[in-house]
ZALO-124496 format. One record per residue: x, z, y of N, C-alpha, C in turn. Coordinates in pm, whole numbers, plus 50000, padded with zeros to 5 digits. Layout:
N
XZYXZYXZY/...
This chain:
278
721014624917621721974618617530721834624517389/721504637717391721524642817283720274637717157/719464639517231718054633717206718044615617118/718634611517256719094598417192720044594717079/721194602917051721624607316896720814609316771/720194619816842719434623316714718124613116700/718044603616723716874598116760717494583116658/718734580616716719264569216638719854576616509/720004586216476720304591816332719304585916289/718084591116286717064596616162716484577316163/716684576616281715834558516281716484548716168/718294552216158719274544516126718844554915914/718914563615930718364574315818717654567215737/715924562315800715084556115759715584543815712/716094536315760715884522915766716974524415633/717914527115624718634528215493717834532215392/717514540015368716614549015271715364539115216/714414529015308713294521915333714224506915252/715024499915327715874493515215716244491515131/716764506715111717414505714947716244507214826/714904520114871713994516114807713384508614780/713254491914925712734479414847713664469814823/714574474214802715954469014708715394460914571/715094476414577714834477614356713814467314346/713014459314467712034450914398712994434614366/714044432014397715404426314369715374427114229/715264437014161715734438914011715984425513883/714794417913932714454407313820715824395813847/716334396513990716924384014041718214384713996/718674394113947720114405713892720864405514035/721944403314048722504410414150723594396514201/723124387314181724044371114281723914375114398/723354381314475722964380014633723684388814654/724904398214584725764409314666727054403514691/727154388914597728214384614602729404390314571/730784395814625731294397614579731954419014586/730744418314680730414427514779730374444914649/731334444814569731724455514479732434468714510/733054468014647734084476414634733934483814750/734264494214788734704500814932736054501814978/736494498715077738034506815123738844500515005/739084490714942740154484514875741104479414956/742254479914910742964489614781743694501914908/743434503215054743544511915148743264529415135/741884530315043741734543715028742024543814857/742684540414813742714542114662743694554214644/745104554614781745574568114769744674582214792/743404577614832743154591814826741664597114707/741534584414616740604591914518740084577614453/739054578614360738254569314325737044569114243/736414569214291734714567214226734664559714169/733484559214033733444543313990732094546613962/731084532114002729834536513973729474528213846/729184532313734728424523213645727044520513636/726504506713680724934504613676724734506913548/722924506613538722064504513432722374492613338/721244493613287721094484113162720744468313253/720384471113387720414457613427721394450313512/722514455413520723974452813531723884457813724/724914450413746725234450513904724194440913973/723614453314067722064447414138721774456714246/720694461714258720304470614385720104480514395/719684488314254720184501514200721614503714251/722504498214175724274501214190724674501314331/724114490014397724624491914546724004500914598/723014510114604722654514514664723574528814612/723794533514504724574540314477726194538314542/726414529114555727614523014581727534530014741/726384523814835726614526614956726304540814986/725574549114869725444560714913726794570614941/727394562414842728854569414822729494568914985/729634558015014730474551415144729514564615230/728294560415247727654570815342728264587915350/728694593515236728614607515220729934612215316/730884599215307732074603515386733504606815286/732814602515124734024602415040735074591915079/736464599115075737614594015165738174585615084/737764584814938738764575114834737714560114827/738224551914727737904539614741736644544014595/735724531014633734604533514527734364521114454/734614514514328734264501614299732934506914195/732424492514173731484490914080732004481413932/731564493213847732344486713720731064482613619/730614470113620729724464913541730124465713364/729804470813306729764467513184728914463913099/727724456713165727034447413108727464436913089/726904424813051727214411913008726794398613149/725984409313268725834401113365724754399613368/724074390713237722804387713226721944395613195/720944399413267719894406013324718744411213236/718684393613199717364391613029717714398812967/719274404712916719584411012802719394424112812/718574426812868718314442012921718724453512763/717334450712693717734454212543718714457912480/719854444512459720814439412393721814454212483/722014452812618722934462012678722124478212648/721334485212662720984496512582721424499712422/721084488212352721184494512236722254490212142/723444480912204724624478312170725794488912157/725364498612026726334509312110728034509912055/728114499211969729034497911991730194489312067/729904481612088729864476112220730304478912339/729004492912362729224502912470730444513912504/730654516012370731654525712328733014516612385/733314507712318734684497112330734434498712528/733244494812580733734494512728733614506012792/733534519412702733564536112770735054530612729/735934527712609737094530912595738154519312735/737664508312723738034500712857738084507412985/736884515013047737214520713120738224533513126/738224543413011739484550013032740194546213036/740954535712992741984531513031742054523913183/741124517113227741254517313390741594533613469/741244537813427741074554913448742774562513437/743294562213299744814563013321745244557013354/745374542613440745964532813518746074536813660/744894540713662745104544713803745474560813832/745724569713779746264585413724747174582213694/747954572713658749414570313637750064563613762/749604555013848749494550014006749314558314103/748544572314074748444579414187747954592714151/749334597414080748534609914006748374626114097/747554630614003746504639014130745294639014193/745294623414221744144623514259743134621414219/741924627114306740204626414222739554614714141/739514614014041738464605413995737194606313933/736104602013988734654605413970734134596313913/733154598313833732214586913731730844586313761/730214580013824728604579413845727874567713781/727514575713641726374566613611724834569913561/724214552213622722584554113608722244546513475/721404555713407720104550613311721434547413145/721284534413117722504529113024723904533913084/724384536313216725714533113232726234548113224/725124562613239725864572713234726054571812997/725814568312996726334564312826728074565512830/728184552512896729394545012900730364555112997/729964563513057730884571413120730774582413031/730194588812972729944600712839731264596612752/730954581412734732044573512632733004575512673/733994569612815734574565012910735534580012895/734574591412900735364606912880735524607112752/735074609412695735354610612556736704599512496/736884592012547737994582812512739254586412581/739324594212669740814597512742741444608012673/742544606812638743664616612582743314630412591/744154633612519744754654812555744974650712661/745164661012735745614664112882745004651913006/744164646313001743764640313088742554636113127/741984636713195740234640013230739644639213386/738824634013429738504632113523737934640613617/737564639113737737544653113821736104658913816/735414649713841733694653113767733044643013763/731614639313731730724632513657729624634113704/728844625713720727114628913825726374613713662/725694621413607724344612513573723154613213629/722664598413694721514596713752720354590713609/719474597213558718384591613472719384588913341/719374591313300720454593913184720084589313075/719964575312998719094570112881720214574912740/720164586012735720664591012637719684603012539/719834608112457718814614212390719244629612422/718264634812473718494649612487719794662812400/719464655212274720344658312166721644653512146/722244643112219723454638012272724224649412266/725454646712198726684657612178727814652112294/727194662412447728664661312529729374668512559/729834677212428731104685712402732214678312397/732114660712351733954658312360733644651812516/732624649212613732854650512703733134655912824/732724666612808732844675412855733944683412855/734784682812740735994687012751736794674612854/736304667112886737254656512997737074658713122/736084665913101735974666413311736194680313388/737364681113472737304691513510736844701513608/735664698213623734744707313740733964705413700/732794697813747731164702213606730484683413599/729874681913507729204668413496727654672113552/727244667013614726054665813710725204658813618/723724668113549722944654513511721374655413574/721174644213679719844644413719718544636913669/717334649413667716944644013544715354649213628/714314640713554712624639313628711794637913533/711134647313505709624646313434708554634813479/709014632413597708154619413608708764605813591/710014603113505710524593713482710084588213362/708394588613345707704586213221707884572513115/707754562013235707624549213197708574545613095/710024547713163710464539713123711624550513021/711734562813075712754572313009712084583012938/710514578812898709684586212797708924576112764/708354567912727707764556012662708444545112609/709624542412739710484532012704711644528612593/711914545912626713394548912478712444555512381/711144564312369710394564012252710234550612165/710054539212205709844527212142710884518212114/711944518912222712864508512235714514512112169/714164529712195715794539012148716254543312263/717274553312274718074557112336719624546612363/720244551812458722154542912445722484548712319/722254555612288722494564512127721964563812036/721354554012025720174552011915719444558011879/718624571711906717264578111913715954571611942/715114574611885714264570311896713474582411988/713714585312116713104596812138712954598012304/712114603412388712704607712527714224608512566/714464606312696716224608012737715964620112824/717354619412831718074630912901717924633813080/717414619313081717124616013241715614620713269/714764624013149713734627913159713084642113168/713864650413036713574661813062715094671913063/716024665113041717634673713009717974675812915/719404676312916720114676112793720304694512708/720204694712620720194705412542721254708512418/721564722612413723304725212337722644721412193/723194714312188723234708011967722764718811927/721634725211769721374730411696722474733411631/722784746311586723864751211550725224748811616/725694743911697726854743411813727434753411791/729174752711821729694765111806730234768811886/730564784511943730384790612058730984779812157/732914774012131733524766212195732574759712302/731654752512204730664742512269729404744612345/729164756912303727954764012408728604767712523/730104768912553730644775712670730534767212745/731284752612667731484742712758729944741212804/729014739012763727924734712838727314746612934/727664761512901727094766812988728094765213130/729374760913086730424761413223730754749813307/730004738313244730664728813321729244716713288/728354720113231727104711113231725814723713368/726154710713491724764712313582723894701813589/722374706513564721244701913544720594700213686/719784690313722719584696013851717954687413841/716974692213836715224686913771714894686113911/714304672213917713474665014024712514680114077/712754674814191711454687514312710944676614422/709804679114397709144673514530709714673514668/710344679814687711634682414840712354673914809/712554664614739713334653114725713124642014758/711844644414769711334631714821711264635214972/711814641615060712464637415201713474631315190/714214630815072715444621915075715454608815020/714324604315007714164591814982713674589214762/713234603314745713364599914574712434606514562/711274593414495710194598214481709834604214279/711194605214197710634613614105711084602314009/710704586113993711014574313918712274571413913/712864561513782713664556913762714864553013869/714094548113958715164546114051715224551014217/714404563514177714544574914278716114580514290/716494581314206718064593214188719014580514258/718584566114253719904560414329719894556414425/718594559814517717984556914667719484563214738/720004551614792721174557214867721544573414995/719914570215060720424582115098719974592815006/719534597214881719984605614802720814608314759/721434594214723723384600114649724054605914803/723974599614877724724606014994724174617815021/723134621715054722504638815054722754646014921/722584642514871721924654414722723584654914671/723324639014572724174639314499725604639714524/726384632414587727744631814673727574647614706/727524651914801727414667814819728094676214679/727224675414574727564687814484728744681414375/728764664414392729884659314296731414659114374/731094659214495732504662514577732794673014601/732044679114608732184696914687732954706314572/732284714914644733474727114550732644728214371/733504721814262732774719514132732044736214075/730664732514012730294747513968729554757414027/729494755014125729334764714199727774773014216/727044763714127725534766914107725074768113966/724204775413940723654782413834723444770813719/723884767913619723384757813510721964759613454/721364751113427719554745713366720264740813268/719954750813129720594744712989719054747712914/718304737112851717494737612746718464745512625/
């Protein structure tokens, strides 16, 4: 019996993991085929927390769900929606990267979903996970919430932001540490792609998803603390790829990675590992 457990784990393991990676070949079709299929545990687990995942620059698709289901997988007890703040359309890939103001107005939209629901159920956890364009909009999303109010922590997957990105006023919003995962082999598109095309920030330069984010030139102490105390880095390793992430763009949202890797250190006890600060 035992045998046979472990036998339907790793089979049931695979086949998730094998899925969600040929998910991403979905990408071009945007995301009609999930239907309406956004949410976990609504509105049943909303008393006990809430995730919100923000996709990429190519809105809600197979990236996001797979993030979405990694979440459900890890055993997080609160409810998890997917908050698109793209325009839907897919073509506009561009237009959603480098709209940043735009972007900003729907980081500030979402805080306020954010004190809506902290005013509905206060206390409890709220977490921000975003990939490529959408950890932007959650950078924003913090940076837009009041004195005294801030979310519980933050996971960036591939992070199309510019290394040089100032997330000192975000960072003052989150209170346990912001997670940013980040791959030297994310060449294509988060070292060639924002060299030519820009950053969510308008740089013309590598992102943050590529090689990590680094404390501003001249920063003052305030702001070096915050990043040494509450910014964790965590750089692609080949041992990752048992978990389904082979190093690319859309390695970090292979579901059973957010459920192994990532879920793990964004739920668990915040901090608790050594910071990687350029």
């Amino acid at each position: 019996m035992r045998r046979k457990t472990w036998l339907t784990y790793y089979a049931g393991r695979t086949w998730r993991g094998t899925v969600s990676a040929a998910a991403v070949l979905a990408l071009p079709f945007g995301g009609w085929w999930l239907g309406e299929d956004t949410r976990v545990g609504q509105p049943a687990r909303l008393a006990n927390g809430l995730a919100v995942v923000l996709p990429g620059i190519e809105g809600r698709g197979a990236s996001s769900w797979s993030v979405l289901r990694g979440i459900e997988d890890s055993g997080f007890p609160g409810a998890v929606i997917l908050w698109d703040w793209t325009t839907g359309l897919w073509p506009l890939l561009l237009f959603h990267l480098r709209a940043q103001r735009r972007n900003r107005c729907k980081g500030e939209a979402l805080a306020r979903l954010i004190l809506g629901y902290q005013n509905d159920y206060p206390g409890k956890p709220v977490y921000l996970i975003g990939h490529s364009g959408g950890a932007a909009v959650a950078a924003w999303a913090m940076e837009a919430l009041p004195e005294g109010r801030a979310v519980t922590g933050a996971a960036m997957l591939g992070a199309a932001l510019s290394p040089a990105f100032p997330l000192g006023p975000a960072l003052r919003k989150v209170q346990g540490c912001l997670w940013n995962f980040w791959s030297p082999l994310d060449l294509p598109l988060l070292g060639a792609g924002t060299l030519i095309f820009g950053t969510a920030d308008g740089r013309h330069s590598v992102s943050a998803g590529l090689c990590g984010f680094a404390v501003p030139q001249g920063a003052a102490a305030e702001v070096k603390e915050l990043y040494r105390s509450r910014l964790r880095q965590r750089r692609y390793e080949l041992r990752m790829a048992r978990h389904f992430n082979l190093g690319g763009h859309f390695g970090c949202v292979n579901r059973v990675f957010v459920a192994e890797m990532v879920a793990p250190l964004l739920f668990g006890d915040p901090c608790v590992q050594t910071s990687t600060i350029r």
